[in-house]
C-alpha positions as CSV (number, residue, x, y, z in Angstrom):
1,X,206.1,150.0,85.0
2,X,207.7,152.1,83.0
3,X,210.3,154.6,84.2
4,X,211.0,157.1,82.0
5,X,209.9,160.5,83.9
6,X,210.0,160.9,88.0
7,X,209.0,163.3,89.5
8,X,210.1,163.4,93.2
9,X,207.8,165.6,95.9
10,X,209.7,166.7,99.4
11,X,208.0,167.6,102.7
12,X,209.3,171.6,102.4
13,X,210.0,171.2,106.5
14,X,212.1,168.2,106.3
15,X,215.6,168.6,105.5
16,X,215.7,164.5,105.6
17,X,213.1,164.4,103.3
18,X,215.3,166.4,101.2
19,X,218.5,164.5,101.2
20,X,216.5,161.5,100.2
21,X,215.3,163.4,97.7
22,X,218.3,164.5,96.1
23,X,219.5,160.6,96.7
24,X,217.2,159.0,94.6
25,X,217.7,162.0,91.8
26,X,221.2,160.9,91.4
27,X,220.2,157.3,91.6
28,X,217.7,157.7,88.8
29,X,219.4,159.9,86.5
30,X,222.6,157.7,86.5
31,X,220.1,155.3,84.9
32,X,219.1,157.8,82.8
33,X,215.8,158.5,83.9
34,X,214.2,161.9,83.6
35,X,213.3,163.4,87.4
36,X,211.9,166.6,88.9
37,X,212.5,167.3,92.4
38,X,210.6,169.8,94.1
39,X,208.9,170.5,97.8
40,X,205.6,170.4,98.9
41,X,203.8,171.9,102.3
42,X,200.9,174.6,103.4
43,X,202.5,177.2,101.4
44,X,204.2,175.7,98.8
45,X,201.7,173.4,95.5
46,X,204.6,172.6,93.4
47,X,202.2,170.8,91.2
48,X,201.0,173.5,88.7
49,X,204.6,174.5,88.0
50,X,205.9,171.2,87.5
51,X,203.4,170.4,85.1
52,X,203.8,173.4,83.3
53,X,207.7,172.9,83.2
54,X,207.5,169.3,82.4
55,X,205.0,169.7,79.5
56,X,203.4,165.9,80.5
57,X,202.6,164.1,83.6
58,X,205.5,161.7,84.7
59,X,205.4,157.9,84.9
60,X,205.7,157.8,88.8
61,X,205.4,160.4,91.7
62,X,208.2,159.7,94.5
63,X,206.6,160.9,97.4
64,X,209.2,161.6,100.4
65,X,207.2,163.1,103.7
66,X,204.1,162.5,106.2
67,X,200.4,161.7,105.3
68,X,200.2,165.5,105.0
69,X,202.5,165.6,101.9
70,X,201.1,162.2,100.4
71,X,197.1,164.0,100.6
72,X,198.5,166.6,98.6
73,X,200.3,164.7,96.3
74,X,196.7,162.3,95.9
75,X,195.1,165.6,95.4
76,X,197.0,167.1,92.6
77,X,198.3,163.7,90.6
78,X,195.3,161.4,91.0
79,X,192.8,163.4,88.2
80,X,196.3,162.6,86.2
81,X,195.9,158.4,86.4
82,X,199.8,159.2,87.9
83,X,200.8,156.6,91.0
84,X,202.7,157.6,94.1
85,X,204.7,155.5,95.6
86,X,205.5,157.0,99.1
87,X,207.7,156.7,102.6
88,X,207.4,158.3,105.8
89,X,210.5,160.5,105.7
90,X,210.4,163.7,108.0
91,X,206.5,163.4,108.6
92,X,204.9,163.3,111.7
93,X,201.9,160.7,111.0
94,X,202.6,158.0,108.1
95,X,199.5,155.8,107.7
96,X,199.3,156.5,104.7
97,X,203.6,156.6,103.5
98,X,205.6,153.3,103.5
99,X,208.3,152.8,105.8
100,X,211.4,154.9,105.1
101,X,213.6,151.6,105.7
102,X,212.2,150.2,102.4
103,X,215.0,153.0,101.1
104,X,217.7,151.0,102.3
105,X,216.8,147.2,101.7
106,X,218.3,145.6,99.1
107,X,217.8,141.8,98.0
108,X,221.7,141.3,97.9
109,X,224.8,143.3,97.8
110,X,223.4,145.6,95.5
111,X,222.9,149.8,95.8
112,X,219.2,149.2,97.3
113,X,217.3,152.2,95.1
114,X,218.7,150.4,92.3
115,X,217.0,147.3,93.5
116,X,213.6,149.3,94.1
117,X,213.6,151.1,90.4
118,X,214.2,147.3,88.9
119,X,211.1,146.1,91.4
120,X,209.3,148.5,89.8
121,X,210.0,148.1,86.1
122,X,209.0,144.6,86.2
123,X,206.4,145.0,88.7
124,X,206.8,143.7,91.0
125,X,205.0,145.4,93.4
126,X,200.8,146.3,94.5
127,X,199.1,149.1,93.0
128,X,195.9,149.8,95.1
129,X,193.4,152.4,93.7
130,X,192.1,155.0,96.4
131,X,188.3,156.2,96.1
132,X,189.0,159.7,96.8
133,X,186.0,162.3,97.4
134,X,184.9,165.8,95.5
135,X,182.6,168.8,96.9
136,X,181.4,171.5,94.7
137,X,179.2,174.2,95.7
138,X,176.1,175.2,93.8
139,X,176.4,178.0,91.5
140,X,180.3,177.6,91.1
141,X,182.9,176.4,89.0
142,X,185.4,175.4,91.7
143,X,185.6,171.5,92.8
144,X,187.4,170.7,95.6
145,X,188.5,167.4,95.6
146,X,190.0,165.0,99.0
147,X,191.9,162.0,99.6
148,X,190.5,161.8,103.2
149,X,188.2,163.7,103.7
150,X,185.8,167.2,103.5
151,X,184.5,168.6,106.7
152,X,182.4,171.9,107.7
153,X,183.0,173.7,111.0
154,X,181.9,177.2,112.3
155,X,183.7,179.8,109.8
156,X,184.5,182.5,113.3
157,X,184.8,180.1,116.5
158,X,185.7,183.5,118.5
159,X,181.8,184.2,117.6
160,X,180.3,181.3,116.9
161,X,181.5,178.1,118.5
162,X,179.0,175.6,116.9
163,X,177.0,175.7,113.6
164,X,173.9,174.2,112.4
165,X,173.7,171.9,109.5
166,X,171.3,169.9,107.2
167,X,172.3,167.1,105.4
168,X,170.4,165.7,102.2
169,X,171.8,161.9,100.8
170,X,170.1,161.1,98.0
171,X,167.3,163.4,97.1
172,X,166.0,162.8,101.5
173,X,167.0,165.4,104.0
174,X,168.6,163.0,107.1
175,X,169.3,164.8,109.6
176,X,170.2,168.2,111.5
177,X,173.2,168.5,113.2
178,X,174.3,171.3,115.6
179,X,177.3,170.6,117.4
180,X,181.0,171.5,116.0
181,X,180.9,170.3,112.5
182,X,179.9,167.6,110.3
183,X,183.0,165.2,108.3
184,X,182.8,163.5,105.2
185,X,185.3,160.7,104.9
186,X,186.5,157.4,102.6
187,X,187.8,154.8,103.8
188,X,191.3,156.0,103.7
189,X,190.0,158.9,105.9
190,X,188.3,156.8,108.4
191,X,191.6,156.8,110.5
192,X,192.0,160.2,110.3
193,X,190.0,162.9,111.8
194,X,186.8,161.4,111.7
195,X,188.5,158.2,113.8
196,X,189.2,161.3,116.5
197,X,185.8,162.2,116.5
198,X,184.5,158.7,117.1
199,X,183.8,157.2,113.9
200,X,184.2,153.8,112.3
201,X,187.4,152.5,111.1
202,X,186.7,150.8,107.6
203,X,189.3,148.4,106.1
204,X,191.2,150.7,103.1
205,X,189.8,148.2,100.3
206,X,186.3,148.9,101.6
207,X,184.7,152.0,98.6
208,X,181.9,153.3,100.9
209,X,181.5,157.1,102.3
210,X,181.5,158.0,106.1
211,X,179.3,160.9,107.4
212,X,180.3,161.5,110.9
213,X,179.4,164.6,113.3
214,X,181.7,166.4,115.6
215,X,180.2,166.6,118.7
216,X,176.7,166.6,117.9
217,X,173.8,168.4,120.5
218,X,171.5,165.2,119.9
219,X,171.1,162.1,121.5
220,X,170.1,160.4,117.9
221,X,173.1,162.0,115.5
222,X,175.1,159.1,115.3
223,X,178.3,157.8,112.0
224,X,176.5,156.8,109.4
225,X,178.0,154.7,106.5
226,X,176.5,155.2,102.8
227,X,177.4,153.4,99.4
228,X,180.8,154.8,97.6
229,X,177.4,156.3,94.8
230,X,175.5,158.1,97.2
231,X,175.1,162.2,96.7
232,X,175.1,163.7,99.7
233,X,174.7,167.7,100.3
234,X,174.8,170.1,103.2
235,X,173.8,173.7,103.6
236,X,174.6,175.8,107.1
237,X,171.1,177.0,108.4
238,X,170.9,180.2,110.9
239,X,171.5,183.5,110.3
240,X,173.7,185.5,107.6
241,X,176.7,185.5,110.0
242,X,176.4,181.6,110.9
243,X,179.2,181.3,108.2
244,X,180.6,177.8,107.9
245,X,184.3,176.8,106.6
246,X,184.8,173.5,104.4
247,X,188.1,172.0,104.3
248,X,190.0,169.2,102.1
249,X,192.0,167.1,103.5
250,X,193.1,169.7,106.4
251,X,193.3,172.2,104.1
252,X,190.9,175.2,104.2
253,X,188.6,175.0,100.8
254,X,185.9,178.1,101.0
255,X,183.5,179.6,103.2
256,X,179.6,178.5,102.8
257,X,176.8,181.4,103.9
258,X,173.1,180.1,104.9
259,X,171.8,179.6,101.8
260,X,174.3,178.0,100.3
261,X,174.5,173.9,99.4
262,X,177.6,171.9,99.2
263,X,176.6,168.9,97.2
264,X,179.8,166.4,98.1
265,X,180.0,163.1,96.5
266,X,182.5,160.1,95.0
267,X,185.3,162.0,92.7
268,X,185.6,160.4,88.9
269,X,189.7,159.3,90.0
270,X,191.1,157.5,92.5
271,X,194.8,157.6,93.8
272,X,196.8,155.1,92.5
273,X,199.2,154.0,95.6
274,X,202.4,151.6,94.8
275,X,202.4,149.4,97.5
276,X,206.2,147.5,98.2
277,X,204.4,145.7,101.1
278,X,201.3,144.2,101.3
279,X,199.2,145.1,104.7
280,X,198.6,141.9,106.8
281,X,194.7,142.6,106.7
């Protein structure tokens, strides 16, 4: 790989996060890398600016945080063909980050980041590529793309509780679900939220979709799993106030009024993750 431009992303809550951050900075720029340090959380995208101040994508994103920070991160870098290599530094879940001890473990006596920057430049090292998921609804411009997952709940719980949806795969309306929601995931996702709502875990390698309702009304809704090709769209049904919210990844996307169709389906990029370790499965 080469090394010639790093960018290094921060969980914005973690002040660990941060001092690892600055750490590999110094690390890289004494061997005269270029590198970009800035934080990421709900109210902070550094992406836009650093692409704007860096004129080019860089070689390799650092991430340093939870799943939360690595989702955005896939979000943002992944139409970009840019790979994150990431570790569980300040975050509260890390299935999806690398061990932060990786940090500190050198093969001898060495400074250990200067042992993982020469792992990487002659790699030595996994780079698994992450179906990742987009959603786009009809008559806009606007695609919202996910890592995890997309998923529609009621747009006002105070006032509505539940929401009704249809959902179309392939040309063939499937099913209607009321209940709390509907989630879209990938395989990464299946150990997310759809996991919490009772869906199957798939092995990460496995490029297949997951369509799993939240607490379903219905003795017959049940997970379904589709092929990684399959179009799939859903449209709220009920009245005009029966709004429904979609969200990316955990993070709110739009609101959807009967009438309107989300079509949701595989994105055109995957994430490119550097794996140091290999998963025993």
């Amino acid at each position: 790989m080469r090394l010639e431009s790093v960018w290094l992303i921060h969980r914005a809550a973690s002040q660990a996060a941060l001092r690892q951050a600055r750490r590999c900075a110094e690390s890289l720029r004494g061997q005269g890398v270029a590198v970009a340090v800035a934080m990421s959380g709900a109210s902070a995208n550094p992406f836009p600016g650093l692409l704007a101040d860096e004129g080019h994508p860089p070689d390799l994103a650092v991430v340093l945080g939870g799943d939360g920070t690595v989702l955005g991160a896939a979000r943002h870098l992944a139409p970009l063909d840019v790979p994150i290599l990431s570790f569980n530094v300040g975050g509260h879940f890390g299935f999806l980050a690398q061990e932060r001890k990786l940090l500190s473990q050198a093969a001898g006596d060495g400074d250990p980041l200067d042992d993982l920057w020469q792992r990487l430049r002659h790699d030595r090292f996994a780079l698994e590529r992450r179906m990742m998921l987009e959603a786009r609804i009809d008559g806009t411009e606007t695609v919202h793309t996910a890592l995890n997952d997309v998923y529609f709940r009621p747009g006002i719980e105070a006032e509505a509780p539940t929401c009704v949806l249809e959902l179309e795969i392939d040309g063939e309306v499937v099913d209607q679900y009321r209940g709390d929601g509907l989630i879209i995931a990938t395989a990464t996702g299946s150990t997310g939220y759809s996991m919490a709502a009772g869906g199957p875990i798939l092995h990460p390698g496995v490029e297949a979709i997951v369509v799993n309702p939240i607490c379903a009304m219905s003795l017959s809704s049940r997970p379904l799993v589709v092929p990684p090709r399959a179009q799939l769209a859903v449209w709220p049904l009920g009245e005009a106030n029966r709004k429904v919210r979609l969200w990316k990844d955990g993070a709110h996307a739009c609101v959807l009024e009967p009438g309107d169709r989300c079509r949701v389906g595989r994105a055109p990029h995957a994430a490119l993750m550097v794996l140091l370790e290999q998963s025993p499965s």
